[in-house]
PDB file of N, H, CA, C and O in Angstrom:
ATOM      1  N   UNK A   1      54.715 102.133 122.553  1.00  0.00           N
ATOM      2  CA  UNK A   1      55.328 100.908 122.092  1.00  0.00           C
ATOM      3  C   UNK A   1      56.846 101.044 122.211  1.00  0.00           C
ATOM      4  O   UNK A   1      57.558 101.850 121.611  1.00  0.00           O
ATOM      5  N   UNK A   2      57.251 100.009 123.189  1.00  0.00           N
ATOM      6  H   UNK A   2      56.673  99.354 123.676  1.00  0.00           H
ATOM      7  CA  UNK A   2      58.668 100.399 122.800  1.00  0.00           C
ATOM      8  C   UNK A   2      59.306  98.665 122.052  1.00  0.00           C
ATOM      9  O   UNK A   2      59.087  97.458 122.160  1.00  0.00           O
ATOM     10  N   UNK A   3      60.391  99.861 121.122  1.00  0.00           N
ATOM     11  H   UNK A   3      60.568 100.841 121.035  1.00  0.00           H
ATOM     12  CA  UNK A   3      61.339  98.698 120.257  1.00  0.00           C
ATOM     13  C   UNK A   3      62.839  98.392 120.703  1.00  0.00           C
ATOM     14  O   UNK A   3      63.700  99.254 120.879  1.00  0.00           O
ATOM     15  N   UNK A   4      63.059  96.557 120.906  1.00  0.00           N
ATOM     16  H   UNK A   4      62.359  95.857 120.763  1.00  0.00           H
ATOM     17  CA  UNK A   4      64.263  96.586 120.861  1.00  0.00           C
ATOM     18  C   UNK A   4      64.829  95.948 120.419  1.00  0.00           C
ATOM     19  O   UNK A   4      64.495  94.775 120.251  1.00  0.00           O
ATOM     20  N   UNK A   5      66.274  96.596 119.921  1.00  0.00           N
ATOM     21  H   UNK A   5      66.545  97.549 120.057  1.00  0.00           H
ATOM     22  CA  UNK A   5      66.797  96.000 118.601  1.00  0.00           C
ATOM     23  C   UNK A   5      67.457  95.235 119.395  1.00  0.00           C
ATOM     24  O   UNK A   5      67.320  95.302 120.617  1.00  0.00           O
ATOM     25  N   UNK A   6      68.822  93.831 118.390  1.00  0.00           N
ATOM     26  H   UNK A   6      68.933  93.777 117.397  1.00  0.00           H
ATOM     27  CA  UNK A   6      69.568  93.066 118.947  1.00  0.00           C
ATOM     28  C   UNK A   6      71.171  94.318 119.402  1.00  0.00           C
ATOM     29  O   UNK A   6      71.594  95.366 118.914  1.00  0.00           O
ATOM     30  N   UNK A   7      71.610  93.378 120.617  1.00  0.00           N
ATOM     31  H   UNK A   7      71.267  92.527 121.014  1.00  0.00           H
ATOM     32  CA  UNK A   7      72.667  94.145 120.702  1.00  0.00           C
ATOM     33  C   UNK A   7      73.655  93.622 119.738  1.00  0.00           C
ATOM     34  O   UNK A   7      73.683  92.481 119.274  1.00  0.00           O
ATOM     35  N   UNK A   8      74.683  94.865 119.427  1.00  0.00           N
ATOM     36  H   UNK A   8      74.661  95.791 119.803  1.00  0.00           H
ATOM     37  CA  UNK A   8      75.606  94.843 118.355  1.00  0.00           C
ATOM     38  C   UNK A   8      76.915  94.491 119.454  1.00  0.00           C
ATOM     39  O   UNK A   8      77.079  94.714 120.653  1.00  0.00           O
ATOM     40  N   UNK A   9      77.560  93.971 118.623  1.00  0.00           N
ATOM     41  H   UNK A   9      77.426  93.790 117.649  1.00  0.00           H
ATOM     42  CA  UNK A   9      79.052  93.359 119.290  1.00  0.00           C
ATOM     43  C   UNK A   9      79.987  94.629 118.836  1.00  0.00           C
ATOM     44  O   UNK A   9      80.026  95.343 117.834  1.00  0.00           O
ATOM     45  N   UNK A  10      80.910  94.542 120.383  1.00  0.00           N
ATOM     46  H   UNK A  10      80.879  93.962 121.198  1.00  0.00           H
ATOM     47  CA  UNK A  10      81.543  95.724 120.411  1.00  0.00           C
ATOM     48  C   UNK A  10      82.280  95.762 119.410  1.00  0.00           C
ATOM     49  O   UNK A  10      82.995  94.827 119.052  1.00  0.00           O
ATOM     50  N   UNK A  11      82.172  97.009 118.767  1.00  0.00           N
ATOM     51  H   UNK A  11      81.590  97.769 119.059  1.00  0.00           H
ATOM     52  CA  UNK A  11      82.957  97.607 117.668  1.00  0.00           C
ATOM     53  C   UNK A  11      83.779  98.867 118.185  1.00  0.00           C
ATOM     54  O   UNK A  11      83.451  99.682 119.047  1.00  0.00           O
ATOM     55  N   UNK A  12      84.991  98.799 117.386  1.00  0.00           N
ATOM     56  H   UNK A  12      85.257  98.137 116.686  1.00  0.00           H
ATOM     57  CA  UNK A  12      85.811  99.910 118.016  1.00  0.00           C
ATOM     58  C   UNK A  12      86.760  99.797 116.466  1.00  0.00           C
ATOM     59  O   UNK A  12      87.383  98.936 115.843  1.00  0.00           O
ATOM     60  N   UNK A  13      86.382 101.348 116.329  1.00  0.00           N
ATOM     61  H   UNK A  13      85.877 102.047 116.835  1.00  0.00           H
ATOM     62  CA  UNK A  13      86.941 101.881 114.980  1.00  0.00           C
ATOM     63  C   UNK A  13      88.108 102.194 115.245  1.00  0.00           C
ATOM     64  O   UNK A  13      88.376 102.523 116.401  1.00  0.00           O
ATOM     65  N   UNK A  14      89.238 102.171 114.117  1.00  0.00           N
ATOM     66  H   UNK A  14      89.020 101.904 113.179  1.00  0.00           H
ATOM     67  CA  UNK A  14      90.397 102.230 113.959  1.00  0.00           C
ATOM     68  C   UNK A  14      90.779 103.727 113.029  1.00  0.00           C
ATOM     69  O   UNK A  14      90.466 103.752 111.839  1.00  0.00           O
ATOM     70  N   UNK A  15      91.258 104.573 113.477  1.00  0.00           N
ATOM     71  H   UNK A  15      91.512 104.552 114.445  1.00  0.00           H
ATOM     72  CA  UNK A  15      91.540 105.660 112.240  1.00  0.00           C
ATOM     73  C   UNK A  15      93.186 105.563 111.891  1.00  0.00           C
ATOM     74  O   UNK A  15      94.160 105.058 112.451  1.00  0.00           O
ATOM     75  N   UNK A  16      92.924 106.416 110.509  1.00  0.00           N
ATOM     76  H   UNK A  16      92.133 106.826 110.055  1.00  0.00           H
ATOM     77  CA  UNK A  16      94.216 105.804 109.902  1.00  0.00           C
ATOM     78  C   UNK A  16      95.542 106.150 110.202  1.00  0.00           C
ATOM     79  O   UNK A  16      96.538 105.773 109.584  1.00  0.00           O
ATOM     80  N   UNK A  17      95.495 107.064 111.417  1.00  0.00           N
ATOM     81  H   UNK A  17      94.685 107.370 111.918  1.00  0.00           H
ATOM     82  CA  UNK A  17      97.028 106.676 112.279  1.00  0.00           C
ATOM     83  C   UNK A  17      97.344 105.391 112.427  1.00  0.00           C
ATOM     84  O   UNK A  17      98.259 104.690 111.996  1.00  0.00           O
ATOM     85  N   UNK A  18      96.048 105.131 113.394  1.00  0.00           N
ATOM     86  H   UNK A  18      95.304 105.700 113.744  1.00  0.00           H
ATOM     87  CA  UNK A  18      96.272 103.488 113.884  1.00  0.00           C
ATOM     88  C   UNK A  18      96.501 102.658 113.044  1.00  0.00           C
ATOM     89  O   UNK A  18      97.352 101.782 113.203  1.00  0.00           O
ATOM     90  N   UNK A  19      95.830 102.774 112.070  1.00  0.00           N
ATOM     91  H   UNK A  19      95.139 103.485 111.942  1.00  0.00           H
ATOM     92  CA  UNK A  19      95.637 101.566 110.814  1.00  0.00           C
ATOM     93  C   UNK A  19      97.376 101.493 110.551  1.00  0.00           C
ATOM     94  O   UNK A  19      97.880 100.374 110.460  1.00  0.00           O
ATOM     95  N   UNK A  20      97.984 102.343 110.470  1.00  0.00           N
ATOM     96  H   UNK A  20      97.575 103.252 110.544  1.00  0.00           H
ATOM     97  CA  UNK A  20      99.264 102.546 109.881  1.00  0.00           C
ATOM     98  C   UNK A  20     100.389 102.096 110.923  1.00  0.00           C
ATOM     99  O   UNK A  20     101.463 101.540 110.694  1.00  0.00           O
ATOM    100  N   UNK A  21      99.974 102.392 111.810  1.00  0.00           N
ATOM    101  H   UNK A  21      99.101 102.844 111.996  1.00  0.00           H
ATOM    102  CA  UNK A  21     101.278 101.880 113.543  1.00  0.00           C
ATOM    103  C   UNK A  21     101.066 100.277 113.224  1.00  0.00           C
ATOM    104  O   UNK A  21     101.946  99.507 112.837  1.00  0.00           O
ATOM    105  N   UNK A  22      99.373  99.892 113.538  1.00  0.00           N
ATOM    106  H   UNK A  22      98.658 100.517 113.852  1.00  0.00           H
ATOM    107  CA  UNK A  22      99.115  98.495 113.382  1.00  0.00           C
ATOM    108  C   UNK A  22      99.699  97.451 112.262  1.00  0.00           C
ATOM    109  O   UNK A  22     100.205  96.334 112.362  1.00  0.00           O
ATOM    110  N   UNK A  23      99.388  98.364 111.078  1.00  0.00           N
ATOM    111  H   UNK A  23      98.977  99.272 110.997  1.00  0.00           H
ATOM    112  CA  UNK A  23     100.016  97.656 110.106  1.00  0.00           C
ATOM    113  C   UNK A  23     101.342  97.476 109.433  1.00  0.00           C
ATOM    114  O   UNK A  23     101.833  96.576 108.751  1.00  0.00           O
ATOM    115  N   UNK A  24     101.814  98.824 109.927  1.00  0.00           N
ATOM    116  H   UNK A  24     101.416  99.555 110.481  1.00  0.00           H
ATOM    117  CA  UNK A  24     103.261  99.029 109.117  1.00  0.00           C
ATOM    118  C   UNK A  24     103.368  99.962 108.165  1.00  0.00           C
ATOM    119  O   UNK A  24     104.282 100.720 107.841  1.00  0.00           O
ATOM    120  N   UNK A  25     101.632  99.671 107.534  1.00  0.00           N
ATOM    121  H   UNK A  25     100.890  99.054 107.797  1.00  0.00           H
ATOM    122  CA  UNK A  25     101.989 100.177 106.048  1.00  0.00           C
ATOM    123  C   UNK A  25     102.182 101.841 105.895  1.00  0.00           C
ATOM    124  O   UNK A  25     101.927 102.511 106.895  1.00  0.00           O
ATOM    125  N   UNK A  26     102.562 102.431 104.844  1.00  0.00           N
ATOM    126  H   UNK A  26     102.769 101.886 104.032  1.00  0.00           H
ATOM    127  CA  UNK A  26     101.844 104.102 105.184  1.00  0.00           C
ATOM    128  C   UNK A  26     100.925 104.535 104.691  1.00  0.00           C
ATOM    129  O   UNK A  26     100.181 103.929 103.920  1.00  0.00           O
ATOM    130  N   UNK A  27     100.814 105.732 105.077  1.00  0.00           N
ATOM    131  H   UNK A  27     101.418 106.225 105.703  1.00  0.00           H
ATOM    132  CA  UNK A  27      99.477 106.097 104.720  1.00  0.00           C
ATOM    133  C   UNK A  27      98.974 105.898 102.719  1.00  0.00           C
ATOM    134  O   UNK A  27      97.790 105.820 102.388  1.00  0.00           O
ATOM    135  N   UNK A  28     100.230 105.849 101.595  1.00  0.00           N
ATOM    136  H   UNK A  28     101.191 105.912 101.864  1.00  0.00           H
ATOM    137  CA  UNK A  28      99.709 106.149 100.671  1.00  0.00           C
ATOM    138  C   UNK A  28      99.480 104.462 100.457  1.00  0.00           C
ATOM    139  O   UNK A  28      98.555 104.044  99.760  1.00  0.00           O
ATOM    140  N   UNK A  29     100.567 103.438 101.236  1.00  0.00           N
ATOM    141  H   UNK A  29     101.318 103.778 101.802  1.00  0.00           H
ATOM    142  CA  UNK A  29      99.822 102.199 100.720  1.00  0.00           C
ATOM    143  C   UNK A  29      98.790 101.348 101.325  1.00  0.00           C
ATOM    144  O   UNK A  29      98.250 100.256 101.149  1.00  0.00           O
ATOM    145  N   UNK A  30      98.769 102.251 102.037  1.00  0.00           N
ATOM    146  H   UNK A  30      99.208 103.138 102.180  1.00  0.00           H
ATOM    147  CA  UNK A  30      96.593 102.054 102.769  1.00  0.00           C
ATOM    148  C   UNK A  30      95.969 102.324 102.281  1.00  0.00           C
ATOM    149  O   UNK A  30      94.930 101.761 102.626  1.00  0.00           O
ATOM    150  N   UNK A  31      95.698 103.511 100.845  1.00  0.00           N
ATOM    151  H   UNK A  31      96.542 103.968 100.564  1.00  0.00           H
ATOM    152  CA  UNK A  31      95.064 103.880 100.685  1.00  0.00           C
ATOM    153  C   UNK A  31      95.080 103.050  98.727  1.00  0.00           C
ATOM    154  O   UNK A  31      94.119 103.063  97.957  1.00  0.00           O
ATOM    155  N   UNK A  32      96.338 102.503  98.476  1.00  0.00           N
ATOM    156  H   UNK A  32      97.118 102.493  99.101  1.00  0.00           H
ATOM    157  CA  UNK A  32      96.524 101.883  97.227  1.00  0.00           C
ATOM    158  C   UNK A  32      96.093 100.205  97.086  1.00  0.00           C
ATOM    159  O   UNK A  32      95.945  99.594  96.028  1.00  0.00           O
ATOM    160  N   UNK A  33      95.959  99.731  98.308  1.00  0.00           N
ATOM    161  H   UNK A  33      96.079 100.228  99.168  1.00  0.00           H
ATOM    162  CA  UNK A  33      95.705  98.685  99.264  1.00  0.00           C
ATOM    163  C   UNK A  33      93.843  98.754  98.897  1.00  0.00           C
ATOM    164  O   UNK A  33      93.178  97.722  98.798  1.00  0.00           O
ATOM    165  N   UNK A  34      93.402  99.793  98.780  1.00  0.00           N
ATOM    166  H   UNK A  34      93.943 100.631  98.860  1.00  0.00           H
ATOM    167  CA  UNK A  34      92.177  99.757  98.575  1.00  0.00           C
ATOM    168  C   UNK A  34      91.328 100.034  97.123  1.00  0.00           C
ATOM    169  O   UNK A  34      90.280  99.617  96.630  1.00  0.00           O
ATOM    170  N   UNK A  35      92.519 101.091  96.690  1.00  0.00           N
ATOM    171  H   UNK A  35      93.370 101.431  97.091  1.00  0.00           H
ATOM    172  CA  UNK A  35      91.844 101.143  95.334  1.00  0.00           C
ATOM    173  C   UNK A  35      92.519 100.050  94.107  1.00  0.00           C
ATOM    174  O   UNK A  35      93.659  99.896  93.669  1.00  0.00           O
ATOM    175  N   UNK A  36      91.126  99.367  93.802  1.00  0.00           N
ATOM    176  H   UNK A  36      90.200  99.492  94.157  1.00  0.00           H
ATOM    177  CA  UNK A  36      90.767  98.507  92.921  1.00  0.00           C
ATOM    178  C   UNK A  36      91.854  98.393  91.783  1.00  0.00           C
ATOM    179  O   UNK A  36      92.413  97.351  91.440  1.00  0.00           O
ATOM    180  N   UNK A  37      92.107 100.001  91.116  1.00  0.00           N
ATOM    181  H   UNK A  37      91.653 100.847  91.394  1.00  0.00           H
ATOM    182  CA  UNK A  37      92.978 100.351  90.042  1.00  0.00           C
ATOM    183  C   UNK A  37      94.342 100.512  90.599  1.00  0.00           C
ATOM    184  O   UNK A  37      95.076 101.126  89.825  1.00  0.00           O
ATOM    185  N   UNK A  38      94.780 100.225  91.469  1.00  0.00           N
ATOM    186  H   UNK A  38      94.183  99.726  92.098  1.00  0.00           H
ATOM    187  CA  UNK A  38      96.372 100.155  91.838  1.00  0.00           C
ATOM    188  C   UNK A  38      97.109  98.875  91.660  1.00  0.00           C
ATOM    189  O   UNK A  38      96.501  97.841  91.939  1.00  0.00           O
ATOM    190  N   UNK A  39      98.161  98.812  91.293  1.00  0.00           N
ATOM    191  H   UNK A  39      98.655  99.651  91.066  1.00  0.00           H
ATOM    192  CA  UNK A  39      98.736  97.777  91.474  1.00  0.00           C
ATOM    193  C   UNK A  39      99.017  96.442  93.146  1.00  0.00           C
ATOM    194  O   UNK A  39      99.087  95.245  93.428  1.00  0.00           O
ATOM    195  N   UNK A  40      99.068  97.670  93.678  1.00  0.00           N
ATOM    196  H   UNK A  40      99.011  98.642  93.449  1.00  0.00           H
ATOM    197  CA  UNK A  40      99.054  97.426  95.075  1.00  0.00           C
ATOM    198  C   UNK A  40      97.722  96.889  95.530  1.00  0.00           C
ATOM    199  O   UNK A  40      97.719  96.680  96.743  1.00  0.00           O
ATOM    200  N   UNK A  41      96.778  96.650  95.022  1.00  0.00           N
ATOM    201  H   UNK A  41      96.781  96.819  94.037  1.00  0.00           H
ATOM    202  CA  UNK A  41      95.383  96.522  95.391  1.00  0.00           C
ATOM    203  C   UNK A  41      95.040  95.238  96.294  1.00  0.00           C
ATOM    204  O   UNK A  41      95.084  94.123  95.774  1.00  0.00           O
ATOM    205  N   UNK A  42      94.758  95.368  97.410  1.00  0.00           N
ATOM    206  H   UNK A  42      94.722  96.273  97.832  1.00  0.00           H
ATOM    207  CA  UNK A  42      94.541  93.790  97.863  1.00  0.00           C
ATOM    208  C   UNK A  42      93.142  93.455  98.173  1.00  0.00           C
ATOM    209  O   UNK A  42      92.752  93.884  99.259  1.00  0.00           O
ATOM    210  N   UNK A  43      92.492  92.941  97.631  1.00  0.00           N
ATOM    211  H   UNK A  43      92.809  92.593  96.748  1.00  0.00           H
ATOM    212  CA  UNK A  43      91.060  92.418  97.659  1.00  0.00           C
ATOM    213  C   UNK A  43      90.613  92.095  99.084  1.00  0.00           C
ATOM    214  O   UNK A  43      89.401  92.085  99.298  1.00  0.00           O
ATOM    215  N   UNK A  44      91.568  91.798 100.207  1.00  0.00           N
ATOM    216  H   UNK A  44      92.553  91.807 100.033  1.00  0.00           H
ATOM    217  CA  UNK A  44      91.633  91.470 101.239  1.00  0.00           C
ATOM    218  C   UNK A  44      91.919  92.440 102.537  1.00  0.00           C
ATOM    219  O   UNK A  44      91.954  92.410 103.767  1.00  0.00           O
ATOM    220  N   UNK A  45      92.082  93.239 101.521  1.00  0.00           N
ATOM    221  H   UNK A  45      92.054  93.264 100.522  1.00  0.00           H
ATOM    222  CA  UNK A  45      92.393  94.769 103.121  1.00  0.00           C
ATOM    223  C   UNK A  45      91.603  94.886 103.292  1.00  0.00           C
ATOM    224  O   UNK A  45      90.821  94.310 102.536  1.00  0.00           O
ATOM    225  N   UNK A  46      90.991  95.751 104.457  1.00  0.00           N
ATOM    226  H   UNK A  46      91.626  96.219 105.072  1.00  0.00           H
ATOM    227  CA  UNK A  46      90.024  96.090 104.761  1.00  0.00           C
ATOM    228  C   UNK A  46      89.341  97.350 104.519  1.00  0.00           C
ATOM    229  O   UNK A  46      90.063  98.299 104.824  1.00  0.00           O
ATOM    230  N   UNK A  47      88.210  97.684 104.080  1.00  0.00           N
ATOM    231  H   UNK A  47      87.623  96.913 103.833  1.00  0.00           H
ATOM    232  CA  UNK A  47      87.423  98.501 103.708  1.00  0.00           C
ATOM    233  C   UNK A  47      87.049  99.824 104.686  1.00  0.00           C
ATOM    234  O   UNK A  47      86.353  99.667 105.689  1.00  0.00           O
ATOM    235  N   UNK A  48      87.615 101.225 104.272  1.00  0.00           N
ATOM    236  H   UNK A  48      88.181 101.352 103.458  1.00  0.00           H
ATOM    237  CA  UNK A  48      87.430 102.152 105.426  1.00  0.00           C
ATOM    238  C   UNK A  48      85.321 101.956 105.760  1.00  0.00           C
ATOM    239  O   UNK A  48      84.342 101.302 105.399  1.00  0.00           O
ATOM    240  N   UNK A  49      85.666 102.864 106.507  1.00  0.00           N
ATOM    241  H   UNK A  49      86.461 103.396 106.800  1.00  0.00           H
ATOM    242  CA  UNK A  49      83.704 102.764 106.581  1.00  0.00           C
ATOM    243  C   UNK A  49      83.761 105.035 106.704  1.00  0.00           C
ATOM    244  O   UNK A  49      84.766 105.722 106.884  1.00  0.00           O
ATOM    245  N   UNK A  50      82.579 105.429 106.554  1.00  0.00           N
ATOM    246  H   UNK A  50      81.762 104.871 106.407  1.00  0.00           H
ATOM    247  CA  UNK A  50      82.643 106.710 106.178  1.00  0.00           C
ATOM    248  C   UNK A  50      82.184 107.011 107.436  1.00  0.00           C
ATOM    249  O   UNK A  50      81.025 106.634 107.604  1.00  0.00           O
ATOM    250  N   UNK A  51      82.999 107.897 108.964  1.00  0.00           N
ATOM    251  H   UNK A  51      83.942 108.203 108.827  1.00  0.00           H
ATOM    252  CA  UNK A  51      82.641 108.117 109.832  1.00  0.00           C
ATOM    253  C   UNK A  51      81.449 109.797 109.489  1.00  0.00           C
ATOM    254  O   UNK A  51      80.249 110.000 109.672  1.00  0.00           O
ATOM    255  N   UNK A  52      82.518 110.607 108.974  1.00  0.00           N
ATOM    256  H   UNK A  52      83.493 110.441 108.826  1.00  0.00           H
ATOM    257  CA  UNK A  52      81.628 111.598 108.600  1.00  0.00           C
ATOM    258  C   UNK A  52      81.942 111.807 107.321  1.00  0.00           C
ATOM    259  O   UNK A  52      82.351 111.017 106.470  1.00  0.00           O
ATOM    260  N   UNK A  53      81.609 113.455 107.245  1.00  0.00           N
ATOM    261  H   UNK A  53      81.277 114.096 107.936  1.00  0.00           H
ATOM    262  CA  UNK A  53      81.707 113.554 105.628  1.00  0.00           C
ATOM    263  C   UNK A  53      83.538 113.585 105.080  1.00  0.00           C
ATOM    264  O   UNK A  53      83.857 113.297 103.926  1.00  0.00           O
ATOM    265  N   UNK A  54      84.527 113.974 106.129  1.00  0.00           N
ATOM    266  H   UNK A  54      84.267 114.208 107.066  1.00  0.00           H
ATOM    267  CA  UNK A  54      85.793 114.049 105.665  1.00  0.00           C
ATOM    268  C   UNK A  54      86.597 113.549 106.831  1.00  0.00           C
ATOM    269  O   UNK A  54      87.629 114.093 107.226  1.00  0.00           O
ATOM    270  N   UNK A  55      86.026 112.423 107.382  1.00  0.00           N
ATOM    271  H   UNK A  55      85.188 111.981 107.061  1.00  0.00           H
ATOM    272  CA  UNK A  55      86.947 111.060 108.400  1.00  0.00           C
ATOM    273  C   UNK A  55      85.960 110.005 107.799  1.00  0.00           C
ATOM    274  O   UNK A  55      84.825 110.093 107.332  1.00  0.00           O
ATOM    275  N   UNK A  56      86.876 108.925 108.004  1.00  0.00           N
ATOM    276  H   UNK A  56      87.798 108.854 108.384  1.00  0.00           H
ATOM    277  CA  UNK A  56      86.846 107.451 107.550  1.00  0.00           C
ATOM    278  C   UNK A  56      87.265 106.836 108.707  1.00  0.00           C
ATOM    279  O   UNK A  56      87.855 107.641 109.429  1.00  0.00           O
ATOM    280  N   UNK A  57      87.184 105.561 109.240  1.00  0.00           N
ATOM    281  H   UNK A  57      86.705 104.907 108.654  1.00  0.00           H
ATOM    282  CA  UNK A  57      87.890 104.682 109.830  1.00  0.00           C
ATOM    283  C   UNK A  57      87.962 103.282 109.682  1.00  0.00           C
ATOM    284  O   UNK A  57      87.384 102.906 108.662  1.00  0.00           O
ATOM    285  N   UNK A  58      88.418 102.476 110.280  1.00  0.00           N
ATOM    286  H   UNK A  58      88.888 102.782 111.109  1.00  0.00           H
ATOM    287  CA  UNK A  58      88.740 101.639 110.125  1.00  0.00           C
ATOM    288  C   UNK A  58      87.828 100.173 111.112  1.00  0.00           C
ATOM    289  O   UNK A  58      87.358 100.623 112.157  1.00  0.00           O
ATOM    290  N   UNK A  59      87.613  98.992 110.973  1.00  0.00           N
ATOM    291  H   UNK A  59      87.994  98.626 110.124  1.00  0.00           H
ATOM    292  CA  UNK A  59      87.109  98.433 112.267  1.00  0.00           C
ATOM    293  C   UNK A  59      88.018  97.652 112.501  1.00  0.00           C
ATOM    294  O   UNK A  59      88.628  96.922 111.721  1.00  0.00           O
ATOM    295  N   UNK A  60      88.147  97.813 113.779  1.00  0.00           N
ATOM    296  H   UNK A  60      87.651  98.406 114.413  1.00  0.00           H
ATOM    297  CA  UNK A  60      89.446  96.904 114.503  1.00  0.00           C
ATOM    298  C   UNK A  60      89.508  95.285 114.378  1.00  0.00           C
ATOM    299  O   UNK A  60      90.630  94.794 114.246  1.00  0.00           O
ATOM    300  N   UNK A  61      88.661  94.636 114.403  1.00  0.00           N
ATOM    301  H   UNK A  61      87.750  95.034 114.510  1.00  0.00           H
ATOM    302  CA  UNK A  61      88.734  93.664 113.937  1.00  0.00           C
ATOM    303  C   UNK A  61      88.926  92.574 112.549  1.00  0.00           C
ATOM    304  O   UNK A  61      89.086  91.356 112.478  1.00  0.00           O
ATOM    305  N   UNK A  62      88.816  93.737 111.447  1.00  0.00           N
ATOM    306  H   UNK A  62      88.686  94.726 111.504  1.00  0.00           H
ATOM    307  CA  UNK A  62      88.923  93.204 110.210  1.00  0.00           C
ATOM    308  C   UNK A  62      90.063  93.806 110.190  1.00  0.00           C
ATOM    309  O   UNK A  62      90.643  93.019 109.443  1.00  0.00           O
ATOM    310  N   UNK A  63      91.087  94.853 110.513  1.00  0.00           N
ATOM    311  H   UNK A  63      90.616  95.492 111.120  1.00  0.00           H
ATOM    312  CA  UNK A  63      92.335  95.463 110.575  1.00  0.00           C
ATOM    313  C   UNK A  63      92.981  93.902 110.966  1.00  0.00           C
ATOM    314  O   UNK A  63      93.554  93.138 110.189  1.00  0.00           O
ATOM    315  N   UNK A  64      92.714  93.711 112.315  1.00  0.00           N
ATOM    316  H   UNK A  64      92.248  94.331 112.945  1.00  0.00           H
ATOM    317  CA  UNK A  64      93.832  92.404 112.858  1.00  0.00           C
ATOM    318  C   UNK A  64      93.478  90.889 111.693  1.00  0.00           C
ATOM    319  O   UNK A  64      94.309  90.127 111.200  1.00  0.00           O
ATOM    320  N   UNK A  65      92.324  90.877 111.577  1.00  0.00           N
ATOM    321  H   UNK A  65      91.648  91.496 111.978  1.00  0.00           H
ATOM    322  CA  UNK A  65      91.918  89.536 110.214  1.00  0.00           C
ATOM    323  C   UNK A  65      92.854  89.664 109.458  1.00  0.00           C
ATOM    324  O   UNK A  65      93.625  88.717 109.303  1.00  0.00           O
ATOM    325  N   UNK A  66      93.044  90.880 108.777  1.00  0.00           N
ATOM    326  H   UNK A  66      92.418  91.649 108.903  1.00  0.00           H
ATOM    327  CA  UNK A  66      94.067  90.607 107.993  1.00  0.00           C
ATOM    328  C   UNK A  66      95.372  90.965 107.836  1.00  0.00           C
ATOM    329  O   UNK A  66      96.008  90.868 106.786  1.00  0.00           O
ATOM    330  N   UNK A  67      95.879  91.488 109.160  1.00  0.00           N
ATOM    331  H   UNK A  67      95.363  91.567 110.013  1.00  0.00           H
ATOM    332  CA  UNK A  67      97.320  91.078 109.785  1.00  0.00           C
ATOM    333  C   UNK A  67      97.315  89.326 110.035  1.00  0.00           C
ATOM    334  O   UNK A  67      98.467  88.911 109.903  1.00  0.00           O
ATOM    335  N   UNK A  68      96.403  88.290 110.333  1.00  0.00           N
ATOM    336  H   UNK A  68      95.467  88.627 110.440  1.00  0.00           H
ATOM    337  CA  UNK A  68      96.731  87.332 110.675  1.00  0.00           C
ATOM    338  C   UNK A  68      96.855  86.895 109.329  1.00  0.00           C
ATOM    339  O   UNK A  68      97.947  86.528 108.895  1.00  0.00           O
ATOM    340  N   UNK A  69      95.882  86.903 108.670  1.00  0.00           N
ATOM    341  H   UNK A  69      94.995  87.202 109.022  1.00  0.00           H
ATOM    342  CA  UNK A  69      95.599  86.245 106.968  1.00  0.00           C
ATOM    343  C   UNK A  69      97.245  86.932 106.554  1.00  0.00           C
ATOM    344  O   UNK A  69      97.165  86.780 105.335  1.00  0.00           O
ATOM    345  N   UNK A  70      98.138  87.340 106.695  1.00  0.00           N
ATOM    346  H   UNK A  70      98.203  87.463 107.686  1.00  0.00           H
ATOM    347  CA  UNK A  70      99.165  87.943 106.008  1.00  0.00           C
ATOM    348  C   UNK A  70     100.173  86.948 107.208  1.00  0.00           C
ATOM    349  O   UNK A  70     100.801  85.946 106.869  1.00  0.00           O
ATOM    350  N   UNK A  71     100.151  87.261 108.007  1.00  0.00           N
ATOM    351  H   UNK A  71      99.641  88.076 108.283  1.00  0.00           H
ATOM    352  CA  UNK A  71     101.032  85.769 108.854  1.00  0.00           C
ATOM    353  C   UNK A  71     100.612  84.229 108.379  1.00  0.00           C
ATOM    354  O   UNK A  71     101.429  83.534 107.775  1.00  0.00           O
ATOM    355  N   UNK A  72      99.708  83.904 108.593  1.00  0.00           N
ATOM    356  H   UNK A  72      99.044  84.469 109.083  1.00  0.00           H
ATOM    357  CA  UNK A  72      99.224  82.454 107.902  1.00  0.00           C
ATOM    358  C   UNK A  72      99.834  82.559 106.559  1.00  0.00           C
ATOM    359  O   UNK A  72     100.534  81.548 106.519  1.00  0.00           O
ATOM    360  N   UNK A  73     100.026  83.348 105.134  1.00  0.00           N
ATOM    361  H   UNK A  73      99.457  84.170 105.167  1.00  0.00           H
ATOM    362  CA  UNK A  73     100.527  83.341 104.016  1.00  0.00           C
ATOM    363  C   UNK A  73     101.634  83.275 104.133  1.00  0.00           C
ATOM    364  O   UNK A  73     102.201  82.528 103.335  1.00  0.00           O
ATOM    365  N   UNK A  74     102.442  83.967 105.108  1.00  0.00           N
ATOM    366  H   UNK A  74     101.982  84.574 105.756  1.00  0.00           H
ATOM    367  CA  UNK A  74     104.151  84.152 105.341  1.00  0.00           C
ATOM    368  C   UNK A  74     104.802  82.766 105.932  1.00  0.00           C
ATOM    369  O   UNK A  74     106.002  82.507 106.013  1.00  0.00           O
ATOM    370  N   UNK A  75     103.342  81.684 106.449  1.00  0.00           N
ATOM    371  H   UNK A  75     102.366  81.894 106.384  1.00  0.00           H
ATOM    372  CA  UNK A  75     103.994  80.719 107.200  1.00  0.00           C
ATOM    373  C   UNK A  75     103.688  79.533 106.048  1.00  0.00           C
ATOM    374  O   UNK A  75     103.867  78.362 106.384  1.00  0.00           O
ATOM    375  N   UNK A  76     103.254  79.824 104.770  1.00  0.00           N
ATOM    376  H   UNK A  76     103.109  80.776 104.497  1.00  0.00           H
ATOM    377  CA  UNK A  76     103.188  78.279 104.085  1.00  0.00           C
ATOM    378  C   UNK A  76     104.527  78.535 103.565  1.00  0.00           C
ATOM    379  O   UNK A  76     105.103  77.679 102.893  1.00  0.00           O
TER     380      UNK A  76
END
């Protein structure tokens, strides 16, 4: 029997060099950007995903979502 799944739309992970060139931000407010308990916290960054047990990355497309969502805010 063979199974086939749907194809997945290209994904291309971002690690947090990139995340940081892309965004500007640095590394500690990427990482304050995410936790809940920071002041810095934005409900709207994007969520690492757990590549292995001690890398994380990023997906390239929710990285640029919310570089635009941060231009659209800068333009009202």
């Amino acid at each position: 029997m063979t199974v086939t799944y749907p194809a997945l739309p290209k994904l291309t992970v971002l690690r947090r060099k990139q995340v940081e060139d892309r965004t500007g931000l640095s590394r500690s407010t990427i990482y304050e950007k995410i936790n809940s308990r920071s002041p810095r916290y934005d409900p709207h960054f994007p969520k690492p995903i757990r590549l292995s047990s001690d890398a994380v990355g990023w997906i390239e497309a929710e990285v640029n979502a919310w570089i635009a969502l941060r231009v659209r805010h800068s333009r009202c």
